[in-house]
Residue frames as a rotation matrix with the C-alpha (Angstrom) as fourth column:
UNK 1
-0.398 -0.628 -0.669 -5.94
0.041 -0.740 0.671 1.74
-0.917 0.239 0.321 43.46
UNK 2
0.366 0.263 0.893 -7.09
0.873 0.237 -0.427 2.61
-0.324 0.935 -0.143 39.91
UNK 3
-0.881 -0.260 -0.394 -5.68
-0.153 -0.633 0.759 5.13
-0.447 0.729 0.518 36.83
UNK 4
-0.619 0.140 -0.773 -6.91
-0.783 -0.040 0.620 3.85
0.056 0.989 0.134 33.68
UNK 5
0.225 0.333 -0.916 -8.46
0.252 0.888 0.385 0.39
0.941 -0.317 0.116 35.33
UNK 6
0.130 -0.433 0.892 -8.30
-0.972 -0.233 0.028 -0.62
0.195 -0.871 -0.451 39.05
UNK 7
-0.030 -0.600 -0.800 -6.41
0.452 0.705 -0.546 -3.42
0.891 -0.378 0.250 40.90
UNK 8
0.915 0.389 -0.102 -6.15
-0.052 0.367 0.929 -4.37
0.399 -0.845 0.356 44.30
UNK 9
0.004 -0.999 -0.038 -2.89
-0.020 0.038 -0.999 -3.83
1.000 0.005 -0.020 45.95
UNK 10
0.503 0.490 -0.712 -1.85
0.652 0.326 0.685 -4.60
0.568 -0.808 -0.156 49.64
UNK 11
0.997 0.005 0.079 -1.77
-0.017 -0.960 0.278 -2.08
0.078 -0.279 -0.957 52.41
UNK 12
0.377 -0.838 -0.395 2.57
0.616 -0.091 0.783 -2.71
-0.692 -0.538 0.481 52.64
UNK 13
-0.271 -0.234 0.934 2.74
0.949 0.099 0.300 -1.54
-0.163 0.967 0.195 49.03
UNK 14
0.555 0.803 0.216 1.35
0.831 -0.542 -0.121 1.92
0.020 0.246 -0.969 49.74
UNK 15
0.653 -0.438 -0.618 3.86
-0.076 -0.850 0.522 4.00
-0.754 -0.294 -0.588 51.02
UNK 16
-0.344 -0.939 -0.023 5.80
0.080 -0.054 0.995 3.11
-0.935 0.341 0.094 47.46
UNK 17
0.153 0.724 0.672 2.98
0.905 0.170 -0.390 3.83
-0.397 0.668 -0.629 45.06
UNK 18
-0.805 -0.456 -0.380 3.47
0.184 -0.801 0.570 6.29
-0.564 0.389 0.728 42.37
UNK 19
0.385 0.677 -0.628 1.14
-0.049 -0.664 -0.746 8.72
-0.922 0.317 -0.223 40.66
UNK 20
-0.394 -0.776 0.492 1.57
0.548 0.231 0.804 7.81
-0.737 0.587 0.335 36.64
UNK 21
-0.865 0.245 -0.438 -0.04
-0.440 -0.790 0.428 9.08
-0.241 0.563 0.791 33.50
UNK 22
-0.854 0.517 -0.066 -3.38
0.520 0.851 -0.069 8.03
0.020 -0.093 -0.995 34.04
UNK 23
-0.426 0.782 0.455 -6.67
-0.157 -0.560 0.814 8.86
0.891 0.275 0.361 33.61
UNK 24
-0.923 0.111 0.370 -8.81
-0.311 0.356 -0.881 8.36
-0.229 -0.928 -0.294 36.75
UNK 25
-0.666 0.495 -0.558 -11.06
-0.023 0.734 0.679 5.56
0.746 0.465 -0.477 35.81
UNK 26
-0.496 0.239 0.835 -13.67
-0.805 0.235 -0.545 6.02
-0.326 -0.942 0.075 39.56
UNK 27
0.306 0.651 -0.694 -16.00
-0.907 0.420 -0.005 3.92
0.288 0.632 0.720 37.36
UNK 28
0.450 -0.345 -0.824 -13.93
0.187 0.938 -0.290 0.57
0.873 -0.023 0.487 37.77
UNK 29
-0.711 -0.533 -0.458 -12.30
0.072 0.593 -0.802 1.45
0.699 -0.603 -0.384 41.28
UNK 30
-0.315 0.944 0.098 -16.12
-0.949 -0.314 -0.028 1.73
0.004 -0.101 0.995 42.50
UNK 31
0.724 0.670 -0.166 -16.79
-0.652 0.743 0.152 -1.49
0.225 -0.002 0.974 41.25
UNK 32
-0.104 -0.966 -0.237 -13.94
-0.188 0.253 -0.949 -2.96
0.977 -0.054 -0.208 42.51
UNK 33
-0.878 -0.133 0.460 -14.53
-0.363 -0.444 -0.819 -1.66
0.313 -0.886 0.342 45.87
UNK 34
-0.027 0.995 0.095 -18.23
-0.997 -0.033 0.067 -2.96
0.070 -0.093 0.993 45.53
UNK 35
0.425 -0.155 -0.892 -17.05
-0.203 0.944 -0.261 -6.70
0.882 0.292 0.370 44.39
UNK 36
-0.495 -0.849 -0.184 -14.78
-0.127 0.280 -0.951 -6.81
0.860 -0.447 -0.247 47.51
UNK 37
-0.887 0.200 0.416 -17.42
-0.437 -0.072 -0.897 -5.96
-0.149 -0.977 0.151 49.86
UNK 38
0.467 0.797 -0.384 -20.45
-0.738 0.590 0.328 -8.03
0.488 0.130 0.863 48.41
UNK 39
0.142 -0.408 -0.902 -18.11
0.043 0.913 -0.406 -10.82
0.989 0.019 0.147 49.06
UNK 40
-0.835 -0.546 -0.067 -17.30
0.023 0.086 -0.996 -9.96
0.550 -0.833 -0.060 52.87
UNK 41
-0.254 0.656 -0.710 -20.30
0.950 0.309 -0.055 -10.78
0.183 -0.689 -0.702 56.07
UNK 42
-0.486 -0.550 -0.679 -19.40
0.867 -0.402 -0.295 -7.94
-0.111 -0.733 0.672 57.99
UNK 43
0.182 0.947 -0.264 -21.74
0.900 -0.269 -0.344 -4.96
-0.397 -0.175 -0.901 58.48
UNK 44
0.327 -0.319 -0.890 -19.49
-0.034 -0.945 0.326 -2.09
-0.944 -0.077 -0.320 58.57
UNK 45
-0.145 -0.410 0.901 -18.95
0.984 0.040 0.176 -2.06
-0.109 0.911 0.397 54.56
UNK 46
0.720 0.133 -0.681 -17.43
0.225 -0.973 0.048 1.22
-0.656 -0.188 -0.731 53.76
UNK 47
0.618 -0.323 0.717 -15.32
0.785 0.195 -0.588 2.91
0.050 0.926 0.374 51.12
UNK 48
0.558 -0.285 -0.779 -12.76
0.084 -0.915 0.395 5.64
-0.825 -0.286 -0.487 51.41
UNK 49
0.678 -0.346 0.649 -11.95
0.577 -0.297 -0.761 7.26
0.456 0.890 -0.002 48.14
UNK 50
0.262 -0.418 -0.870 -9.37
0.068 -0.891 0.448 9.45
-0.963 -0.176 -0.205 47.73
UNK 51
-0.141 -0.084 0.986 -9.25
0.990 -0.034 0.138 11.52
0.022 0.996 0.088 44.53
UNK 52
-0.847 -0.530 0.040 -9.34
0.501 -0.771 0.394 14.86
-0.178 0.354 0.918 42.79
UNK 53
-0.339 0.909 -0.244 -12.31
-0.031 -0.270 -0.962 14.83
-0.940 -0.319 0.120 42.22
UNK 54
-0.222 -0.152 -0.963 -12.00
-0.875 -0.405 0.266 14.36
-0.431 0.902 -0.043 37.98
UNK 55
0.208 0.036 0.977 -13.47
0.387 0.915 -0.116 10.80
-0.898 0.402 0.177 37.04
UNK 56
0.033 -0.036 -0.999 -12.13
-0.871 -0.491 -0.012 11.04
-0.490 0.871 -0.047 32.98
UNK 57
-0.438 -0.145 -0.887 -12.36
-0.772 0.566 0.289 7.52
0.460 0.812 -0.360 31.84
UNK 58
-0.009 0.369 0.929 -14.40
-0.594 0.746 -0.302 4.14
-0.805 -0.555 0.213 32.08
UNK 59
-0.804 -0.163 0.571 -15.22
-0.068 0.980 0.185 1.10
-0.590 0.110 -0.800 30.24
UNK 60
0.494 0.853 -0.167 -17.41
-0.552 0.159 -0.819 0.30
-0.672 0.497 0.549 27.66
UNK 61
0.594 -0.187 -0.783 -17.29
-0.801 -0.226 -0.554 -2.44
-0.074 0.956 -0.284 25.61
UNK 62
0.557 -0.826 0.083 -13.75
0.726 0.533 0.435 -3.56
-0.404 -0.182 0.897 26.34
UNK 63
-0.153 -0.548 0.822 -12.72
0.671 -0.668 -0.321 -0.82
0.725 0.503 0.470 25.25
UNK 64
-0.658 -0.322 -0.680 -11.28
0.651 -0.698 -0.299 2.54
-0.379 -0.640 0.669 27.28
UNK 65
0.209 0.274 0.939 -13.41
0.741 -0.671 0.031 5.52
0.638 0.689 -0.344 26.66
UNK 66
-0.387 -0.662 -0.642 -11.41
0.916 -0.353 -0.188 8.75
-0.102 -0.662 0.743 28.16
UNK 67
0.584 0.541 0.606 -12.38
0.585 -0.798 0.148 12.41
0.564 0.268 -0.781 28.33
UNK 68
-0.042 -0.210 -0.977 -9.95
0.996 -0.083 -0.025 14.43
-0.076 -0.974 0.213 30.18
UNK 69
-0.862 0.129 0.491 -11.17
0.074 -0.925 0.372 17.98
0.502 0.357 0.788 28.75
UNK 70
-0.317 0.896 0.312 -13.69
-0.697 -0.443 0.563 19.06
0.643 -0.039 0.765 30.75
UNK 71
-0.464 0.259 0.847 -16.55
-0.474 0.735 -0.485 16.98
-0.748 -0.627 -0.219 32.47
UNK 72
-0.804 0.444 -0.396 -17.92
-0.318 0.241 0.917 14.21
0.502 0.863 -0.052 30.46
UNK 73
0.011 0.996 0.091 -21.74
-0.995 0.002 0.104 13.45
0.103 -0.092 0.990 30.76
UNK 74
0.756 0.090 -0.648 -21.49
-0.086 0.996 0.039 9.67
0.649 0.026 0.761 30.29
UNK 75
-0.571 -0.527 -0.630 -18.31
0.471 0.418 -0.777 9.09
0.673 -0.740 0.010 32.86
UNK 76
-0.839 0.139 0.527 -20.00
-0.424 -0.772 -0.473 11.78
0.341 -0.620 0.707 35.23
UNK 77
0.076 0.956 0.282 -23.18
-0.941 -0.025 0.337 10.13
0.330 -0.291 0.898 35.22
UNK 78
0.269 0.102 -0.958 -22.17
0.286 0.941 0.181 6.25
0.920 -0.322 0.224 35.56
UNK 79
-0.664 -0.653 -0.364 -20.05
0.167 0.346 -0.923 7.56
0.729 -0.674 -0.121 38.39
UNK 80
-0.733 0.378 0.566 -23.07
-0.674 -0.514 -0.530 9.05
0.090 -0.770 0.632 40.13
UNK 81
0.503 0.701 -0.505 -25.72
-0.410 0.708 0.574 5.88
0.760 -0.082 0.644 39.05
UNK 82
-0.160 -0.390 -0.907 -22.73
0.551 0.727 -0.410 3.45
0.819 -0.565 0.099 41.07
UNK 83
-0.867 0.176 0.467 -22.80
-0.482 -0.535 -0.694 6.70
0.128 -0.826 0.549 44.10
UNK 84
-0.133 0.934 0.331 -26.87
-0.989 -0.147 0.018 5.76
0.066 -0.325 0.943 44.44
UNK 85
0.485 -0.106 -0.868 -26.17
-0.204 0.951 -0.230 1.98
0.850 0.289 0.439 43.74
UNK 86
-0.625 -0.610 -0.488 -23.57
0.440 0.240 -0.865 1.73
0.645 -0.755 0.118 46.67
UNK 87
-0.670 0.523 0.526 -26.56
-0.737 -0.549 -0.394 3.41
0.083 -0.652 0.754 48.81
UNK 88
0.405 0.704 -0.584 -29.24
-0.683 0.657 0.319 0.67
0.608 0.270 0.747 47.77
UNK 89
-0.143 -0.493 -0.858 -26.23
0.212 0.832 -0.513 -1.66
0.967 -0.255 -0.014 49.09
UNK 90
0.969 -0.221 0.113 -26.11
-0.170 -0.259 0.951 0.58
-0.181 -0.940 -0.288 52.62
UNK 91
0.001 -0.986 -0.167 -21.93
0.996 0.015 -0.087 0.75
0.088 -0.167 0.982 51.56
UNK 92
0.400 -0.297 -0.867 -20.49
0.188 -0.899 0.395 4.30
-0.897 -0.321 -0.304 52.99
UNK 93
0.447 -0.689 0.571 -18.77
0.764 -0.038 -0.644 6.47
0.465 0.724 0.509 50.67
UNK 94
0.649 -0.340 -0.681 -16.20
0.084 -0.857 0.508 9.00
-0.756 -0.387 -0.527 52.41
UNK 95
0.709 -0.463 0.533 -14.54
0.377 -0.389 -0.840 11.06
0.596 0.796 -0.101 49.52
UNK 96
0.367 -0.733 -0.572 -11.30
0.590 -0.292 0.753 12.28
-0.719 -0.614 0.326 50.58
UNK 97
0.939 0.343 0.007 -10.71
0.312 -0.843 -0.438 15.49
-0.144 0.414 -0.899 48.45
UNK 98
0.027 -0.936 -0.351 -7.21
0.667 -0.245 0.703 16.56
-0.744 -0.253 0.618 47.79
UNK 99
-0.224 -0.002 0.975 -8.26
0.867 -0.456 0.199 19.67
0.444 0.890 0.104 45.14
UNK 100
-0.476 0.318 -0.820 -9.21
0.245 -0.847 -0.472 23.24
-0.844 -0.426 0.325 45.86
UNK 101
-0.993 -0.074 -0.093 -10.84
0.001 -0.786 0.618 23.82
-0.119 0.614 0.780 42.37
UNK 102
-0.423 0.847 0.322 -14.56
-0.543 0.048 -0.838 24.59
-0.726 -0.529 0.440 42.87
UNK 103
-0.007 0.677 -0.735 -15.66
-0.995 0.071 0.075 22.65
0.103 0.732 0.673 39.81
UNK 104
-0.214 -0.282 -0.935 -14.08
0.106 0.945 -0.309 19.37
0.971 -0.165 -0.172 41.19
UNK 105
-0.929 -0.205 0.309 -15.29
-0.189 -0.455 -0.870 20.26
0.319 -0.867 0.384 44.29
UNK 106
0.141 0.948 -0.284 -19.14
-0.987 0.113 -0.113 20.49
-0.075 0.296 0.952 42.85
UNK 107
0.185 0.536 -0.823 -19.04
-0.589 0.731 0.344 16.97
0.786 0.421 0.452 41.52
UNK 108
-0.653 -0.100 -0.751 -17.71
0.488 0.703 -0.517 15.35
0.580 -0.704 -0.411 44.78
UNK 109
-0.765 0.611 0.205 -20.83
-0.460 -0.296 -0.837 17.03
-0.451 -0.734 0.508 46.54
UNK 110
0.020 0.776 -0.631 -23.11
-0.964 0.182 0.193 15.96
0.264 0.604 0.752 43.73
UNK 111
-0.246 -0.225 -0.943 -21.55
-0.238 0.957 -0.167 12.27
0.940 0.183 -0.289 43.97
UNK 112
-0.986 -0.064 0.154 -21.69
-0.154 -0.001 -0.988 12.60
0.063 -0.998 -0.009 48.26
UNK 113
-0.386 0.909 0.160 -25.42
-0.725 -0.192 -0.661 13.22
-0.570 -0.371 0.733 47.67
UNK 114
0.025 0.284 -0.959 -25.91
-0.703 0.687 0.185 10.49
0.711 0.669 0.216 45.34
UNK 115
-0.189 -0.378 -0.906 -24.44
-0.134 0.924 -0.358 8.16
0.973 0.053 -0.225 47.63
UNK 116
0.898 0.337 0.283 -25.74
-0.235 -0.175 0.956 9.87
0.372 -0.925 -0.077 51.55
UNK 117
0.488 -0.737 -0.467 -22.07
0.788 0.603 -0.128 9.81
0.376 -0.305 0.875 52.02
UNK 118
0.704 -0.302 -0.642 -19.37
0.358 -0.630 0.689 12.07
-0.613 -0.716 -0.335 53.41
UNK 119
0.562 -0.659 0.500 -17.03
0.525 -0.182 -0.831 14.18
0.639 0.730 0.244 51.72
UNK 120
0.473 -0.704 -0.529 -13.74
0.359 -0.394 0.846 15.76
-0.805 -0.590 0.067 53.57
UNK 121
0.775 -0.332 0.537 -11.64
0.399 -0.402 -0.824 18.31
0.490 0.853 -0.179 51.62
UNK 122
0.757 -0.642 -0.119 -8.43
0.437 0.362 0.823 18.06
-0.486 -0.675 0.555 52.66
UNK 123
0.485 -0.864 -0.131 -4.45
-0.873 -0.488 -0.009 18.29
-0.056 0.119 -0.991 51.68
UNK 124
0.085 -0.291 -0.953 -2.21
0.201 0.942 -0.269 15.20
0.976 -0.168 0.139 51.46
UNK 125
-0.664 -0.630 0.403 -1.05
-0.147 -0.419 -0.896 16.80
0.733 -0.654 0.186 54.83
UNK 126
-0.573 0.626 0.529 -3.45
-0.529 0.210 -0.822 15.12
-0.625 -0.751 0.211 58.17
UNK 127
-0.008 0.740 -0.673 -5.40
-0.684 0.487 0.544 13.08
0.730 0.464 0.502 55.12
UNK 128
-0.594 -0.153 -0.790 -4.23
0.273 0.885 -0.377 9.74
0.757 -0.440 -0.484 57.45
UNK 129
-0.976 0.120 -0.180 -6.00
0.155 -0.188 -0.970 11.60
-0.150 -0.975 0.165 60.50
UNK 130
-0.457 0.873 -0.168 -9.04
-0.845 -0.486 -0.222 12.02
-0.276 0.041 0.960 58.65
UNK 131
-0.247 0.236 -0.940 -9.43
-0.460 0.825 0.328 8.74
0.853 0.513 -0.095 57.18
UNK 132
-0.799 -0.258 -0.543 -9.06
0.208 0.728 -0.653 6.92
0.564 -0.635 -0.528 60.96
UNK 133
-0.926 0.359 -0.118 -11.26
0.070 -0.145 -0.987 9.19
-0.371 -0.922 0.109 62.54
UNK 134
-0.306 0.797 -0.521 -14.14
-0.942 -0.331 0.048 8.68
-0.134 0.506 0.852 60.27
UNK 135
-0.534 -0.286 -0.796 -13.30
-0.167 0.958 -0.233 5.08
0.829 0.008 -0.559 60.39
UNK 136
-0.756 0.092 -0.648 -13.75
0.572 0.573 -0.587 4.74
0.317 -0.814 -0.486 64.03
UNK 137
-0.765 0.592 -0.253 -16.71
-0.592 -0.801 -0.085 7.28
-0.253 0.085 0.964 64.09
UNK 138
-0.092 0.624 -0.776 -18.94
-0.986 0.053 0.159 5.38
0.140 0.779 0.611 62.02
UNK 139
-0.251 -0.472 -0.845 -17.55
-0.302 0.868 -0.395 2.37
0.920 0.156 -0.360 63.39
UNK 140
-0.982 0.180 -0.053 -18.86
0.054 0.001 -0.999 3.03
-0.180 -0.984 -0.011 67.10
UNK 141
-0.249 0.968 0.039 -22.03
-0.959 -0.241 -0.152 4.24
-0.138 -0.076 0.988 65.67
UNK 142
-0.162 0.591 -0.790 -22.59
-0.937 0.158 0.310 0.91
0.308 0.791 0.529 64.36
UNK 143
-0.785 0.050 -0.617 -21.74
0.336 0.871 -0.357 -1.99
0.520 -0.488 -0.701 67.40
UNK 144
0.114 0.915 0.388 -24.55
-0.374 -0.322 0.870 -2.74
0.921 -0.244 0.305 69.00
């Protein structure tokens, strides 16, 4: 999960998660998501975002640096170095979309092609039906 930062949280804890006043930090739940799967054997390493598509804040420093006017160049671009970085690794990225506005729309294609990943543009509504079946998709392709 991430806002402003990201944390790990476990999967019973989802259905009671709340949307707060956060920025959306992809920057740190990226590397988050990366740190978990360096650490695991297992081939199938694979990420499913779900977001707006609006990265407005990362790290630097210790310190927060936010932007939520606009896109910013410097959050926009780390988030697309980690997108080409999580390729190098061979980790999936499926974006799970939940916007309709075509500028947030543009950077999760830009970020898809960074990373040779997948992007789904969705609703909250069947999101759970996309997530499995991309899951187990990708997952057949890969027993040998």
């Amino acid at each position: 999960m991430f806002g402003d930062d990201a944390w790990q949280i476990k999967i019973k804890d989802l259905p009671y998660l709340n949307v707060g006043p956060y920025h959306t930090n992809t920057v740190a739940g990226m590397e988050l998501a990366m740190d978990i799967l360096r650490r695991r054997k297992n081939n199938n390493k694979q990420i499913f975002m779900i977001t707006d598509g609006k990265p407005t804040c990362m790290k630097e420093g210790g310190r927060y640096y936010q932007n939520s006017m606009g896109f910013d160049r410097r959050i926009i671009n780390k988030t697309l170095n980690l997108g080409r970085y999580c390729r190098k690794l061979n980790i999936l990225v499926t974006t799970f979309m939940v916007a309709r506005d075509p500028y947030l729309q543009k950077f999760v294609q830009d970020f898809t092609q960074a990373n040779n990943g997948k992007a789904f543009y969705t609703s909250l509504d069947g999101l759970g039906e996309f997530v499995f079946e991309d899951y187990e998709r990708n997952r057949s392709k890969r027993v040998r």
